[in-house]
C-alpha positions as CSV (number, residue, x, y, z in Angstrom):
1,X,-43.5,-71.5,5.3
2,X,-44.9,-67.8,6.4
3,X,-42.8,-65.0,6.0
4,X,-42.6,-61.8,5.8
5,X,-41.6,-58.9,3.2
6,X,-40.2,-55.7,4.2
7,X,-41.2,-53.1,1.8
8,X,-38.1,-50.8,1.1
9,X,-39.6,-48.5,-1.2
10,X,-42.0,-47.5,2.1
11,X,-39.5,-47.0,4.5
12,X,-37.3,-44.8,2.7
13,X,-40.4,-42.8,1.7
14,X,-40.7,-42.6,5.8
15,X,-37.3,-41.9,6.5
16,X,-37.7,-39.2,3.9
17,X,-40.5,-37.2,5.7
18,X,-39.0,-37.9,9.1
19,X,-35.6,-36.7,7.7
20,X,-37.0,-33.2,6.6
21,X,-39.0,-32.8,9.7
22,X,-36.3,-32.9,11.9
23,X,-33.9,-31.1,9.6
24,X,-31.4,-33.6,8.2
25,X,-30.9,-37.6,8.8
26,X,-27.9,-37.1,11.1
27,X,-30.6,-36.0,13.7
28,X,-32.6,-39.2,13.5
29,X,-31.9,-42.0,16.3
30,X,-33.7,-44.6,15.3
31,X,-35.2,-47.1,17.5
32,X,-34.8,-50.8,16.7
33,X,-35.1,-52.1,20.1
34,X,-37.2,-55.5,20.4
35,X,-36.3,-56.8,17.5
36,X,-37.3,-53.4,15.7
37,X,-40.2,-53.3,16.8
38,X,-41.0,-57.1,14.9
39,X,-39.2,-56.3,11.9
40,X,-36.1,-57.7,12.5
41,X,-33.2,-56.5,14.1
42,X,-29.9,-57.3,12.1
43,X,-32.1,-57.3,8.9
44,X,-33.7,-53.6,9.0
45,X,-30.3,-52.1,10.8
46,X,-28.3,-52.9,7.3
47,X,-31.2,-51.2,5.9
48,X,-31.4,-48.1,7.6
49,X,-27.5,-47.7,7.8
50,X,-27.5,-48.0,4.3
51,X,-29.8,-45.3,3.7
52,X,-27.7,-43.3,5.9
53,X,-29.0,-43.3,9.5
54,X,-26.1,-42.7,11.8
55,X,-27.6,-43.3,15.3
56,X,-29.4,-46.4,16.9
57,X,-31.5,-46.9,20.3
58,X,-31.8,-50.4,21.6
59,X,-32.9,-52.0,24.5
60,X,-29.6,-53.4,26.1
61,X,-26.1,-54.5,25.3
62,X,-27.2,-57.8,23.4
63,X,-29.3,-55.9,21.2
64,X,-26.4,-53.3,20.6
65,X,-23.9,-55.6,20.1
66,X,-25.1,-57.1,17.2
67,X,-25.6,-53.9,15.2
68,X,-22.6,-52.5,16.7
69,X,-20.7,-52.2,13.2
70,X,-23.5,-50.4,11.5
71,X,-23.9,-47.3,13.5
72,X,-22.1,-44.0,14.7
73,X,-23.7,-44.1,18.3
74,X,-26.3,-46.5,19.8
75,X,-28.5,-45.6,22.5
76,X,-29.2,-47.9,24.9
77,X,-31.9,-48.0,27.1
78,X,-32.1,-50.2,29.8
79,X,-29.2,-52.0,31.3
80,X,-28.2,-52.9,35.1
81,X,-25.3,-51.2,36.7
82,X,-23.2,-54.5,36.4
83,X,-23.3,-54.5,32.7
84,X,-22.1,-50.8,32.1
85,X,-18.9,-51.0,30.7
86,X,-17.2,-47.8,28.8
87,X,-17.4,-48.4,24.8
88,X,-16.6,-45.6,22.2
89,X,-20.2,-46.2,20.7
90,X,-22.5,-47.1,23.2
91,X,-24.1,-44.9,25.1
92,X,-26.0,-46.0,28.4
93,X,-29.2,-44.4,29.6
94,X,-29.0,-43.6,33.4
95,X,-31.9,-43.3,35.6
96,X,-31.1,-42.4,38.8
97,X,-28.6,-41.0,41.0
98,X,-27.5,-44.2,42.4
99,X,-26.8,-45.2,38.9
100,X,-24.5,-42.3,38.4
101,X,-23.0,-43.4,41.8
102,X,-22.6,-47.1,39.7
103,X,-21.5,-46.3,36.7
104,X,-18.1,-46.9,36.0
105,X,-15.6,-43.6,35.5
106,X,-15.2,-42.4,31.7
107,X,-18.7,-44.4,30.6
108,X,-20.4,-42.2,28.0
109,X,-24.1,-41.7,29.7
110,X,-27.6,-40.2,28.6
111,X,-29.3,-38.6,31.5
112,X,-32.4,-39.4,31.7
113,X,-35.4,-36.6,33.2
114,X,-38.7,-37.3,34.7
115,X,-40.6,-34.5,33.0
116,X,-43.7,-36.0,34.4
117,X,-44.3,-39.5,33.3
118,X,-42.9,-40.4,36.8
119,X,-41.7,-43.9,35.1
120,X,-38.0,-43.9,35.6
121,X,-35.0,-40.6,35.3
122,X,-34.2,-38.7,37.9
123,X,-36.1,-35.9,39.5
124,X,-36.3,-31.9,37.8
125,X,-34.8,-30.9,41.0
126,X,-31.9,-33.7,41.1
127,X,-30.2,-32.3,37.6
128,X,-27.3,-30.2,40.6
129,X,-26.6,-33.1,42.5
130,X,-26.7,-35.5,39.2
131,X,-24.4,-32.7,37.4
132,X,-22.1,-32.9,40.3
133,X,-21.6,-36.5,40.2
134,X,-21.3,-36.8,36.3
135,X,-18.5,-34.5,37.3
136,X,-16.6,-35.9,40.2
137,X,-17.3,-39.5,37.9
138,X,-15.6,-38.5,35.4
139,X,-18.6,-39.1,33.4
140,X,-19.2,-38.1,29.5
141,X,-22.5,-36.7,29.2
142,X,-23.7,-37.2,25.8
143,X,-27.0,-36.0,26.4
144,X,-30.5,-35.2,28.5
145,X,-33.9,-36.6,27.3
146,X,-36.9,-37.5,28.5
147,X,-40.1,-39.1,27.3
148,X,-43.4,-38.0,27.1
149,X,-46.1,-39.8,28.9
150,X,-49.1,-38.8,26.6
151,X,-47.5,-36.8,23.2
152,X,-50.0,-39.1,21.1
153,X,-53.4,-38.2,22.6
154,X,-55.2,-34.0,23.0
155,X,-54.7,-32.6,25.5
156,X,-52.1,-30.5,27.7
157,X,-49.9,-32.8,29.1
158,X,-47.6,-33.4,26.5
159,X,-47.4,-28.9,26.2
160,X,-46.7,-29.4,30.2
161,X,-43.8,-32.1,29.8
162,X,-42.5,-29.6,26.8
163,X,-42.4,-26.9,29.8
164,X,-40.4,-28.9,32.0
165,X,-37.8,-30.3,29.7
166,X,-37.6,-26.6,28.3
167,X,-37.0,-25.5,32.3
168,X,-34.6,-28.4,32.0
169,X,-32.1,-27.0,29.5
170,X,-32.3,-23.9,31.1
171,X,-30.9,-25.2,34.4
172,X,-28.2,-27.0,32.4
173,X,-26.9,-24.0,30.9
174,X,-26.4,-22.9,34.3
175,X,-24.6,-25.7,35.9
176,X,-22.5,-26.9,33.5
177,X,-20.3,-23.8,34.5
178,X,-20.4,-24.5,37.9
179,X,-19.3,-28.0,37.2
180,X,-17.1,-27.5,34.4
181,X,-18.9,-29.6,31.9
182,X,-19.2,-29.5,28.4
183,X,-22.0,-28.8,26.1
184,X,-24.6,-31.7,26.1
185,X,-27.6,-32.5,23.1
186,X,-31.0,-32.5,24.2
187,X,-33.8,-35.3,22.7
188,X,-37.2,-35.5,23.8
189,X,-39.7,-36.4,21.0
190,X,-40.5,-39.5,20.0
191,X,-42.5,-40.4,16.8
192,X,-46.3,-39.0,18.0
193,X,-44.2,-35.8,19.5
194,X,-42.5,-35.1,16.6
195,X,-45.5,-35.2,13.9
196,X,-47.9,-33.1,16.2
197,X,-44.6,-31.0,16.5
198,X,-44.7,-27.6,14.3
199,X,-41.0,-26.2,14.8
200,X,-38.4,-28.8,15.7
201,X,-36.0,-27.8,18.1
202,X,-34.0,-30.5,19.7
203,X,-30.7,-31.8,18.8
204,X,-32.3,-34.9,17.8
205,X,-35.6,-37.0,17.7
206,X,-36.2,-40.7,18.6
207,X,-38.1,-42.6,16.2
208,X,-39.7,-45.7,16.5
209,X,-42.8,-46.2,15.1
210,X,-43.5,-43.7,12.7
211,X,-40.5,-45.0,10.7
212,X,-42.1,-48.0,10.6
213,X,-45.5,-46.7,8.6
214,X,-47.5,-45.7,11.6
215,X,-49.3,-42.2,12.9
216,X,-50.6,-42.7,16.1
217,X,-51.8,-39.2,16.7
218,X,-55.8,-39.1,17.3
219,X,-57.9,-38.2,13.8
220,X,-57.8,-34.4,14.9
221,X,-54.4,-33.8,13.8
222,X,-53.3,-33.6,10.4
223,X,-52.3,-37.1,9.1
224,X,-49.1,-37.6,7.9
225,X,-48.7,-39.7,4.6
226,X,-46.8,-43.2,6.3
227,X,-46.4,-46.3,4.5
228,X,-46.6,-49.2,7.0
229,X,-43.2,-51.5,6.1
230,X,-44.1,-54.8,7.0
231,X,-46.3,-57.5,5.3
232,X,-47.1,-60.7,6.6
233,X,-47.5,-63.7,4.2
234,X,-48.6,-67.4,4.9
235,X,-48.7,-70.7,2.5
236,X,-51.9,-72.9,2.3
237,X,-51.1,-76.6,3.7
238,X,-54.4,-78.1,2.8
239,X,-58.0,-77.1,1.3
240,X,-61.5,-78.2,1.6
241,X,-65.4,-78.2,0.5
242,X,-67.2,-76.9,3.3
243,X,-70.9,-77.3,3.3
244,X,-74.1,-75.4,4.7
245,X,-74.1,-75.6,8.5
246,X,-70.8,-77.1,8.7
247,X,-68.4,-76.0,11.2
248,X,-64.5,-74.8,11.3
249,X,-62.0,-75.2,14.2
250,X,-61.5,-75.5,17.8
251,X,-65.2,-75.0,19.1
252,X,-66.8,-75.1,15.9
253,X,-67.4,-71.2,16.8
254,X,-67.8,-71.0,12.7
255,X,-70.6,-72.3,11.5
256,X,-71.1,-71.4,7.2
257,X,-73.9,-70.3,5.9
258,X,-73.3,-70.9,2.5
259,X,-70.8,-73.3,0.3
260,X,-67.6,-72.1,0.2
261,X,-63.8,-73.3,0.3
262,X,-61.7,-72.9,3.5
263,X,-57.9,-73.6,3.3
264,X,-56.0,-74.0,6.0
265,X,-52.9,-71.4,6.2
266,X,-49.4,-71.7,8.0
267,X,-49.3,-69.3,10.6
268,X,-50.8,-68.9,14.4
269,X,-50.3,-67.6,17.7
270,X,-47.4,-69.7,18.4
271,X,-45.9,-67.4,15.6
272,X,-46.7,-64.5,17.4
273,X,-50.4,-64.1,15.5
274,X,-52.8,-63.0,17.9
275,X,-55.4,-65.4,19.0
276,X,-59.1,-64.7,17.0
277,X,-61.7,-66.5,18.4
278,X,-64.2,-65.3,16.1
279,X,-65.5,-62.0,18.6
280,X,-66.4,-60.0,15.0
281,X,-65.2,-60.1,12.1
282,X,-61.5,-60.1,11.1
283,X,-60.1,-60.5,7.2
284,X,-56.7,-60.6,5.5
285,X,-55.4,-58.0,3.5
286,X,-57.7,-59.0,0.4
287,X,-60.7,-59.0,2.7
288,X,-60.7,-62.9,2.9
289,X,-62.5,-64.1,6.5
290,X,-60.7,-65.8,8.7
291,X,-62.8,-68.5,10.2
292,X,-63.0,-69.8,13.4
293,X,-60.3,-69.8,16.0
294,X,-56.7,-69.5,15.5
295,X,-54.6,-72.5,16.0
296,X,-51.5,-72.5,17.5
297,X,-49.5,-73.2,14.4
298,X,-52.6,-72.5,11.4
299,X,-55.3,-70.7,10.7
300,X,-58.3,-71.2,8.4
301,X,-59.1,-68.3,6.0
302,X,-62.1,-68.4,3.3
303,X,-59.8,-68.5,0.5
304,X,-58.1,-70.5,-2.0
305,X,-54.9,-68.9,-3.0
306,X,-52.2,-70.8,-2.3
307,X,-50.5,-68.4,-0.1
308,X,-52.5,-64.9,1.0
309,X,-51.2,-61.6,2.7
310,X,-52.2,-61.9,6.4
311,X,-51.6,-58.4,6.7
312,X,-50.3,-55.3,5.6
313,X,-51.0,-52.8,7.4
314,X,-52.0,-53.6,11.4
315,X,-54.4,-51.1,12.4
316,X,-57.1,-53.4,11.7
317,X,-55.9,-55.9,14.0
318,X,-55.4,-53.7,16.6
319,X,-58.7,-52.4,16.9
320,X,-59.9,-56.3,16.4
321,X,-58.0,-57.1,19.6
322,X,-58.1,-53.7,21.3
323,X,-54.9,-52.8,21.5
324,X,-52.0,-51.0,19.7
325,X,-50.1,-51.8,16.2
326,X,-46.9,-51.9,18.0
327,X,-48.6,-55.0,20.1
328,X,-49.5,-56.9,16.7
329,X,-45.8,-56.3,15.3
330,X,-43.7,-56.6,18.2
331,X,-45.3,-60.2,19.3
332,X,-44.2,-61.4,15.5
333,X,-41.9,-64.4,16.0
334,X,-38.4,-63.7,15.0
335,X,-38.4,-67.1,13.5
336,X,-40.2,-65.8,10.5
337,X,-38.0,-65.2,7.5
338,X,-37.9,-61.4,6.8
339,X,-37.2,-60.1,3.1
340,X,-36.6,-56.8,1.6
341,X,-38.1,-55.9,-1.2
């Protein structure tokens, strides 16, 4: 059966970096929503806890739940109104002012800001009327963040966003005496805004990507030394002789042009393995070709190794299929067996 290997040695070497960047570990939040990002939820949680990551950000209360024992504080992101209930580690994002209105009284909440991605968070000039509900609530404000709509491309936006978030805590400082409310944190950077980042100076950073071995920052910023985690292995289920002119697959959209041997490899797009339909030219890890078009459950490789590294590192694929790593490791079928190494 495929499966895949989690390299350990990798992440901590990424935790590492991102640790010193942001000034300590207890300043990390690391995200694990969707399945961490394809790596597996319950199984790279353990990991990270044991290293000594305090803080978690999912994407709702399932996700939270099951990695509720491992962590000091879990972020979560998305959740209807309905579903907020108060817990002593879970802290729900709110959005809007009718979901301060919602939530119920002594929930802890993240406040979320619309800096200028105009996605979802309430308005710059909401934060008074949002800090006098939090108040009247009886809410516990744990924090204000926002997210930055373009931190991983050149240009001035993200600088812009940094302004308005900046404006942000200024305002807070301000109101939270008129309100009587407490010191809050602040957290705006996420991986690509914390590696183009020269001084660090929010309470903490969310990291999602980069702690899985990925810079997404354009080729004009310095490069820093990642170790993508996650390897993708499949077995060979049968082999063959393939002969001049002969074809491989659905379409016979491979035709060879030499003798060769083609084995046929356990792993396709119904495991989450983007479809190739030969549109270029794609290889494994060891630079094998993959022939023809993806099956649904296979996929035939020029090769005959009885099982073969689909893929270490997904920036290849990405540009194969024109999108983004986090695409190709997301889409990764949590039916896969994941490993430590």
């Amino acid at each position: 059966m495929s499966y895949i290997l989690l390299h350990r040695d990798n992440l901590h070497s990424n935790l590492d970096l991102l640790s010193k960047k942001v000034g300590g570990i207890e300043k990390i939040f690391a995200v694990l929503k969707d399945n961490a990002y394809g790596h597996g939820l319950e199984i790279f949680a353990k990991e990270i806890a044991n290293y000594g990551v305090k803080r978690a950000v999912v994407r709702d209360i399932d996700e939270a739940s099951k990695i509720k024992n491992l962590f000091q504080e879990i972020l979560i992101l998305s959740e209807k109104d309905e579903q907020i209930k108060p817990d002593s580690k879970f802290i729900f994002t709110v959005n809007s002012i009718k979901s301060l209105k919602n939530t119920p009284k002594k929930t802890t909440i993240a406040l979320k800001i619309d800096t200028g991605m105009h996605r979802n968070g309430i308005a710059i000039d909401e934060l008074d009327r949002a800090c006098k509900l939090i108040s009247d609530n009886g809410l516990n404000l744990h924090s204000i963040f926002t997210h930055f709509r373009a931190s991983d491309e050149l240009g001035s936006e993200f600088f812009w966003q940094k302004q308005n978030f900046l404006s942000i805590k200024t305002k807070y400082n301000e109101l939270k005496h008129k309100y009587n409310l407490k010191n809050t944190f602040f957290h705006s950077c996420s991986s690509s805004a914390l590696l183009r980042t020269k001084g660090f100076d929010d309470d903490f950073a969310r990291i999602g990507i980069a702690m899985y071995g990925y810079d997404t920052l354009p080729n004009s910023f310095d490069k820093s030394p990642l170790k993508p985690v996650l390897e993708l292995f499949a077995q060979k289920i049968s082999q063959r002789h393939i002969k001049v002119g002969e074809r491989v697959g659905y379409g016979g959209v491979y035709r060879a042009d030499k003798e060769h041997i083609s084995s046929l490899y356990d792993v396709g797009y119904g495991d989450g393995l983007f479809r190739y339909v030969k549109n270029g030219d794609l290889t494994t890890t060891n630079g094998s070709k993959i022939l023809g078009k993806t099956s649904m459950d296979s996929i035939s490789i020029q090769s005959d190794l009885e099982e073969i590294s689909i893929f270490n590192d997904t920036t290849l694929w990405a540009k194969q299929f024109n999108t983004i790593v986090y695409d190709i490791l997301v889409k990764l079928s949590p039916k896969i067996k994941r490993e430590f190494i």
